[in-house]
N, C-alpha and C positions, 0 to 999 in steps of 0.2 A: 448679024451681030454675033461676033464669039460669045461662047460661054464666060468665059473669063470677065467678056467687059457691059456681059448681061449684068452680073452680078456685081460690080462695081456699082452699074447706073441705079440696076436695081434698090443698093442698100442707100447711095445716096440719094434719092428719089424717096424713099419709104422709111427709112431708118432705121434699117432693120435687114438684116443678111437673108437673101430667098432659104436656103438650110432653116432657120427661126421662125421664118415664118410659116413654110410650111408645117414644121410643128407645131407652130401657135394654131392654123386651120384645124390639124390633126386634133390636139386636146380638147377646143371648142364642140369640135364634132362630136367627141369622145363624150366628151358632158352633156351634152345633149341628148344620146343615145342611152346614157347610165341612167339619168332622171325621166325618160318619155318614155323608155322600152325595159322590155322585161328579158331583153338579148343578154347573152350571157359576156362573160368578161373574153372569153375565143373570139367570139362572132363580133363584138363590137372593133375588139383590135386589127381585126381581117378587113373589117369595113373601113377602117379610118386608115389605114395603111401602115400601123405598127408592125415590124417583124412577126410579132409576139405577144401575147396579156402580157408574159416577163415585162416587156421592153416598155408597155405601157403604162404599165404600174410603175418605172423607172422613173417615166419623165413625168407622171402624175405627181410622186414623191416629190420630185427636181423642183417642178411648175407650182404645185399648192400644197405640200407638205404631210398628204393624204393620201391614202391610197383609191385607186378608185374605187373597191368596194363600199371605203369610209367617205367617198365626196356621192356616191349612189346614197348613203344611208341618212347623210344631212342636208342633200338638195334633191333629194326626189319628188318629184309632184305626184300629188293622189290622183294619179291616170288608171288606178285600177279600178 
């Protein structure tokens, strides 16, 4: 299967363009890593496959209106 008509079956199949979704994994991950670990904003973005903390803090903005420091600060679980 081309690329090209991956991504057709794909978004019609899921509803949702593979580009989106894999950001949508990215952020979920990203949230997950901000509220269970005490990793820093470098190492979670490297993990979940951002560019950049920049880049991740962009689409945290984009996605939930917050930055990830401020979505760490109001859904962090007391794992310490």
């Amino acid at each position: 299967m081309s690329p090209r008509n991956f991504a057709r079956v794909f978004a019609r199949k899921m509803n949702i363009t593979p580009m989106k979704y894999v950001e949508k994994l990215r952020l979920e991950t990203a949230g997950r890593y901000l509220t269970e670990t005490h990793l820093t904003m470098d190492e979670i973005s490297r993990l979940c496959g951002f560019k950049n903390s920049i880049n991740m803090n962009r689409m945290f903005l984009q996605a939930f209106q917050v930055t990830p420091s401020q979505y760490r600060g109001r859904f962090c679980s007391s794992f310490q």
